[in-house]
Residue frames relative to the residue before (quaternion, step in Angstrom):
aa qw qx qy qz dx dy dz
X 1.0000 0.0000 0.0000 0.0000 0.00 0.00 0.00
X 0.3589 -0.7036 0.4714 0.3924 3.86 -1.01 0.59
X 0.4433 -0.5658 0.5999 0.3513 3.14 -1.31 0.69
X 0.2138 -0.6979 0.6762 0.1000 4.02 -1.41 0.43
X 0.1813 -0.6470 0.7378 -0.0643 3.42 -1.06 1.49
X 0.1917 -0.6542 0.7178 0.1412 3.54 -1.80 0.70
X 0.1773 -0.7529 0.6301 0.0677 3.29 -1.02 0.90
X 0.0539 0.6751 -0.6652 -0.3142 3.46 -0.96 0.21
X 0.4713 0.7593 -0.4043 0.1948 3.07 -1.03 0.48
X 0.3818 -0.7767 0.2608 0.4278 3.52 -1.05 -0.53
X 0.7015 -0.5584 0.3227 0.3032 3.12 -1.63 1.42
X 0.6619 0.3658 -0.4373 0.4866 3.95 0.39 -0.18
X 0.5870 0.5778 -0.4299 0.3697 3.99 0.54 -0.07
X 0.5290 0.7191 -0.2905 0.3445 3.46 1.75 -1.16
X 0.1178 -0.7821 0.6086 0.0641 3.62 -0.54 0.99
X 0.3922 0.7248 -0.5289 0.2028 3.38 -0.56 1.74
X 0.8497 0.0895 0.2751 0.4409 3.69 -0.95 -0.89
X 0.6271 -0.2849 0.5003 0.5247 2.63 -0.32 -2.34
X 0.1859 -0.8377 0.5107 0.0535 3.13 -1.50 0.96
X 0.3921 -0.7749 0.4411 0.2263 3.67 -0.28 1.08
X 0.2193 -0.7169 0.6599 -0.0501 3.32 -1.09 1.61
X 0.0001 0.7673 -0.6338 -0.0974 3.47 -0.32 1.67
X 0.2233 -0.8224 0.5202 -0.0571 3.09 -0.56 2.19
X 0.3994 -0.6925 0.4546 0.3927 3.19 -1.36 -0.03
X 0.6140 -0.6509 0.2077 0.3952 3.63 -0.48 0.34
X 0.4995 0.5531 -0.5171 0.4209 3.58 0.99 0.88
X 0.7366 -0.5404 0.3536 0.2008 3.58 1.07 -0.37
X 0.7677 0.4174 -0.0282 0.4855 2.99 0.83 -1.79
X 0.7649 -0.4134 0.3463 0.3522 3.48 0.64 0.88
X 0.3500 0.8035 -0.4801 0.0374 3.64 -0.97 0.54
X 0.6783 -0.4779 0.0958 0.5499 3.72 0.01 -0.27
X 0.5267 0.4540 -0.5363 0.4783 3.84 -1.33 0.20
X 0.8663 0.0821 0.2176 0.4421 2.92 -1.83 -1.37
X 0.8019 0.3686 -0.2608 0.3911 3.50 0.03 -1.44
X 0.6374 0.3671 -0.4758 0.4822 4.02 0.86 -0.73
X 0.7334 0.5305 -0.2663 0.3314 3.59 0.79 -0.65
X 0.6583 0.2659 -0.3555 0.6078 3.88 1.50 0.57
X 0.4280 0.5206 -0.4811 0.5606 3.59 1.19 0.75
X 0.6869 0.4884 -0.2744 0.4630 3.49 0.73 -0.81
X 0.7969 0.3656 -0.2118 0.4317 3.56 0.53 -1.03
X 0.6525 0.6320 -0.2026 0.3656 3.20 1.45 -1.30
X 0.2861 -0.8603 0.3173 0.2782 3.27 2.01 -0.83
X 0.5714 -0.7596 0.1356 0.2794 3.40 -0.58 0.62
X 0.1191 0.6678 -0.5608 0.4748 3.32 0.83 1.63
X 0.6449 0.5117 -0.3247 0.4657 3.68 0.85 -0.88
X 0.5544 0.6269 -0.1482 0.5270 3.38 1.28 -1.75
X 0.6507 0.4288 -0.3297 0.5329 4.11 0.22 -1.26
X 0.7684 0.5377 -0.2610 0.2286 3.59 0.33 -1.32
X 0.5002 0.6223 -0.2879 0.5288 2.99 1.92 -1.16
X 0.7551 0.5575 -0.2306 0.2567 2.93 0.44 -1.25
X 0.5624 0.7035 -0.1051 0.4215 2.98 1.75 -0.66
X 0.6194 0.3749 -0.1288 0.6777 3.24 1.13 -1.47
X 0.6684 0.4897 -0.4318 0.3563 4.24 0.46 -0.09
X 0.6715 0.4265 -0.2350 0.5586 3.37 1.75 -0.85
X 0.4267 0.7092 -0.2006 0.5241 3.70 1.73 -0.02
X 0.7655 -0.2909 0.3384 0.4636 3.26 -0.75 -1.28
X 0.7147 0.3783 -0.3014 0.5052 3.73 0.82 0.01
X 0.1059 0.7784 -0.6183 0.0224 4.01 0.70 0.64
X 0.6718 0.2910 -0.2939 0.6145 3.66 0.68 -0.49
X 0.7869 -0.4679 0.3082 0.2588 3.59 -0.17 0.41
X 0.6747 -0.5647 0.3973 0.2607 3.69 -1.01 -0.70
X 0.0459 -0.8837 0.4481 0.1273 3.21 0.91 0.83
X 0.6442 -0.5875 0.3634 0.3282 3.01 -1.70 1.24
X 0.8384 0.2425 -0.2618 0.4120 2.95 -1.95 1.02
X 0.4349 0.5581 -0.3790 0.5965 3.64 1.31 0.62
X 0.1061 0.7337 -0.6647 -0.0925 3.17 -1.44 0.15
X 0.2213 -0.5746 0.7874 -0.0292 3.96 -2.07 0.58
X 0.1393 -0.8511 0.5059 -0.0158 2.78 -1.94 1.31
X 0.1143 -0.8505 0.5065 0.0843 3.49 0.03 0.80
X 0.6864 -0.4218 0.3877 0.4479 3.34 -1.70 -0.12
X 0.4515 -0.7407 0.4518 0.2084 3.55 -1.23 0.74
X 0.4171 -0.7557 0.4519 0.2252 3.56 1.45 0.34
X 0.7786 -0.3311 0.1355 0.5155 3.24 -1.08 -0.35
X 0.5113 0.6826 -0.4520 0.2614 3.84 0.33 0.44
X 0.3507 -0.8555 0.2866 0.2511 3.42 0.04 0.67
X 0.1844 0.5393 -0.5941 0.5677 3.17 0.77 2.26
X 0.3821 -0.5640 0.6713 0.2920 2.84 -1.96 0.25
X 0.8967 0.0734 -0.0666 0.4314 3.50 0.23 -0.01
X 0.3541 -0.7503 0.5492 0.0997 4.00 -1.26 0.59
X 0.1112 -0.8088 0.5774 0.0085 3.41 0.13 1.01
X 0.0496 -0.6692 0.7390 0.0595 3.92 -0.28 1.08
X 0.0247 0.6343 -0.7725 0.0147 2.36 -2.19 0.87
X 0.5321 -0.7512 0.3801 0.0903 3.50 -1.51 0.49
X 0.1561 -0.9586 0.2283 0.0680 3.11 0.45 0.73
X 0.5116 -0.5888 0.4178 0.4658 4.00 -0.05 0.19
X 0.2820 -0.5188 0.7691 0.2444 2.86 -2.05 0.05
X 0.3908 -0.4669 0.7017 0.3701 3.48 -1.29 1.20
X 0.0013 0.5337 -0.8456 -0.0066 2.34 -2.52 0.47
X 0.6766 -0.6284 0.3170 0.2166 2.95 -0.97 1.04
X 0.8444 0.2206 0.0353 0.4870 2.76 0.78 -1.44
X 0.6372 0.2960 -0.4135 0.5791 3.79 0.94 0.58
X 0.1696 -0.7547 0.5610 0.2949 3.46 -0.99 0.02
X 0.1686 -0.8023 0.5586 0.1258 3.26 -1.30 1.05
X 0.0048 -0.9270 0.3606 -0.1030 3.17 0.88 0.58
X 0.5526 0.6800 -0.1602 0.4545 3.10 1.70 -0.97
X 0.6938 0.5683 -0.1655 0.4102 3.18 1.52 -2.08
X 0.7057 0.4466 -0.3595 0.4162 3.23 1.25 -1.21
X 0.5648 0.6985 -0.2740 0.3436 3.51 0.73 -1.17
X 0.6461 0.4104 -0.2745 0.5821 3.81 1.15 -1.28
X 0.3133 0.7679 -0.4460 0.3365 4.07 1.28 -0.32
X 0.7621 0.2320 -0.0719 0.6002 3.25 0.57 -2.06
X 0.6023 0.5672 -0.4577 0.3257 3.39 0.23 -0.73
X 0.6181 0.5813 -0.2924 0.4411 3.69 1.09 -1.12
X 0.6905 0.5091 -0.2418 0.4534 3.45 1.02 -1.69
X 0.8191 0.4034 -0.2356 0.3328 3.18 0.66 -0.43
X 0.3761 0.6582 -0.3742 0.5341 3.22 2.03 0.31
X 0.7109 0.4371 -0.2134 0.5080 3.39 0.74 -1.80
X 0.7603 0.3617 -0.3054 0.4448 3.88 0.79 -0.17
X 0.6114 0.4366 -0.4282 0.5023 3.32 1.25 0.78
X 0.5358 0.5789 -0.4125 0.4556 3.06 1.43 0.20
X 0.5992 0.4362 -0.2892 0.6059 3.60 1.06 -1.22
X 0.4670 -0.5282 0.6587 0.2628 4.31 0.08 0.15
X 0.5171 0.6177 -0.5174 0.2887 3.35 0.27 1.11
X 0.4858 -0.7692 0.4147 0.0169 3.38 -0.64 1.53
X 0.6885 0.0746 0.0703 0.7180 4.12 0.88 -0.89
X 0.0992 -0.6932 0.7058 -0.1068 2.87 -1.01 1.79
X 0.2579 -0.5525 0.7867 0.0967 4.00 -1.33 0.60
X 0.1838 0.6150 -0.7668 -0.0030 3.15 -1.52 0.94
X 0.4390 -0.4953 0.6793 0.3169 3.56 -1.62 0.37
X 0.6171 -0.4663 0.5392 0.3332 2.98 -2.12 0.39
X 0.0091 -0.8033 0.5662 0.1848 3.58 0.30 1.11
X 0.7303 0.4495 -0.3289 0.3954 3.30 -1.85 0.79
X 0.7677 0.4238 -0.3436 0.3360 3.52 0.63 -0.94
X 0.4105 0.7155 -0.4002 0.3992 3.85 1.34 0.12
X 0.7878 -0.0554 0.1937 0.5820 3.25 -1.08 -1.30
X 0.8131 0.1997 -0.4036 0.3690 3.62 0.09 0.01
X 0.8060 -0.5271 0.1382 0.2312 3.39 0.56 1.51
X 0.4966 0.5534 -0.5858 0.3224 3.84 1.10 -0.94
X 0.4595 -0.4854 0.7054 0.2361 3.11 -2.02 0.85
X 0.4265 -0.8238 0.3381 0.1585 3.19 -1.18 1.53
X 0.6114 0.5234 -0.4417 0.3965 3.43 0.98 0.38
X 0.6396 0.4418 -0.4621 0.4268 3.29 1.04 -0.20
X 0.6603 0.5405 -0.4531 0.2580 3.26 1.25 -0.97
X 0.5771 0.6648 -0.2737 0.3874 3.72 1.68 -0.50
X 0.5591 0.5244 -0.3690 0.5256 3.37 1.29 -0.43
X 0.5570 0.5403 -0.4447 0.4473 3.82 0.70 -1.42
X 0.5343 0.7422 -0.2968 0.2750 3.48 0.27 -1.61
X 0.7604 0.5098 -0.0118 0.4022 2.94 0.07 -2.22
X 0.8076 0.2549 -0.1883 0.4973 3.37 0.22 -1.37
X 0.7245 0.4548 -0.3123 0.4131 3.50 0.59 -0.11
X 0.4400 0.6071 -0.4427 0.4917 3.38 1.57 0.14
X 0.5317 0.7275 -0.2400 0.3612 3.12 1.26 -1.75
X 0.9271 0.1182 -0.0929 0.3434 3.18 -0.03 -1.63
X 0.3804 0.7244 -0.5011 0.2817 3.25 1.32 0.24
X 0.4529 -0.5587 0.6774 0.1546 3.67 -1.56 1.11
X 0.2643 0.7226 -0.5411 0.3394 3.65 -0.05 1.36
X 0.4443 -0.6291 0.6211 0.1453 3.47 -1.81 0.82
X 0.4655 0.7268 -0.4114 0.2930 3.44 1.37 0.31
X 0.2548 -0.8570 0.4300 0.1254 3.65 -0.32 0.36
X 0.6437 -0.0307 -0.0535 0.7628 3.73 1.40 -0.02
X 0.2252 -0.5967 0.7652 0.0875 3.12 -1.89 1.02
X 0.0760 0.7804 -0.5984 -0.1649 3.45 -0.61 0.54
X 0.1444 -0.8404 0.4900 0.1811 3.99 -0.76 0.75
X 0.5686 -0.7557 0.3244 0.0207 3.32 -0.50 2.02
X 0.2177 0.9070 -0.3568 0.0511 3.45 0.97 0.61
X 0.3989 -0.8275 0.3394 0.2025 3.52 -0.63 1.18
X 0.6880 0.2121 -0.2132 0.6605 3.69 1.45 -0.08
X 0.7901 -0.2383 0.4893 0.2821 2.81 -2.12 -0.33
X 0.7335 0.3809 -0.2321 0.5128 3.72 0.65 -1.22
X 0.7589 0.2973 -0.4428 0.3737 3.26 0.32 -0.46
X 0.3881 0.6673 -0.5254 0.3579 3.64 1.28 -0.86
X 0.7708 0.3264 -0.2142 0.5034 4.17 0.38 -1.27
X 0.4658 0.6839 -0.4259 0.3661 3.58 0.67 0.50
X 0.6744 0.4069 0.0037 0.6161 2.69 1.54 -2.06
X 0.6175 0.5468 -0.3637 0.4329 3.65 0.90 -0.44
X 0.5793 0.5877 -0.2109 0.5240 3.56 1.43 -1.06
X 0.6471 0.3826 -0.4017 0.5230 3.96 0.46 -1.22
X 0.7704 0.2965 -0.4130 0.3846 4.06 0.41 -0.84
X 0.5268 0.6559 -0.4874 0.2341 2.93 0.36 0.12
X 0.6351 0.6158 -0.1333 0.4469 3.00 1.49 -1.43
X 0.4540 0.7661 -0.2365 0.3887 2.96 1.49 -1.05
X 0.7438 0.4546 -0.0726 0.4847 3.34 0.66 -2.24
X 0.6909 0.4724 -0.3469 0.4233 4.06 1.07 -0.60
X 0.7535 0.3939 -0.3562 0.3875 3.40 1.17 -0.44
């Protein structure tokens, strides 16, 4: 079973495996998380994208997919991007976000990676309310069939830190 760490903090400081880059589906870096491990990670991260876009991703990264490149100057061996939804009120993609980790953690058992960091993908600029987006998480870390050995979720405040503290909790009562 993975073991789950809370982090507050920030995801490009995280010294592990792999680190999850909730990207947008061109690759090439943008704001949150993803302009902020392009930025730190440096532009090895950037070349690689660029690589897999002239490669296999000419149309991009389709949501709820994920690809790994080199983690550049971050102190990981590797960046697993992935694509998150946009909430929408009124459909539920729940599925998309969920196949997020489920992917990331497919593509990091492929690369023999052991301690994965993920952000609270989605709950930023593309809207997921963060407790649900912390429950989805959670249970889908949970039941994933993985060679991973610690999930750690990278959290950039206080509020979400008790989002994610709440879903495991829940987790442990049922």
């Amino acid at each position: 079973m993975v073991r789950i760490v809370l982090v507050q903090g920030d995801i490009t400081a995280e010294a592990a495996d792999a680190v999850v880059n909730a990207a947008n589906s061109s690759l090439l870096g943008g704001g949150g998380v993803d302009g902020a491990i392009h930025r730190k990670g440096g532009p090895e991260i950037l070349a690689a994208c660029q690589d897999l876009r002239r490669s296999h991703y000419g149309k991009g990264l389709a949501t709820g997919q994920a690809v790994a490149t080199t983690a550049g100057r971050l102190p990981a061996r590797h960046v697993i991007h992935t694509v998150g939804p946009v909430w929408l009120r009124d459909e539920d993609r729940s599925d998309l976000l969920a196949s997020c980790y489920r992917e990331s953690l497919r593509v990091a058992d492929e690369l023999g990676d052991r301690t994965v960091a993920f952000p609270a993908i989605s709950t930023g600029i593309y809207g997921w309310p963060m407790g649900d987006g912390a429950r989805i998480a959670v249970e889908t870390v949970r039941a994933a069939r993985t060679e991973v050995e610690e999930v750690r979720f990278v959290l950039f405040d206080a509020g979400a830190y008790a989002a994610f503290e709440a879903a495991v909790g829940r987790q442990d009562l049922s």
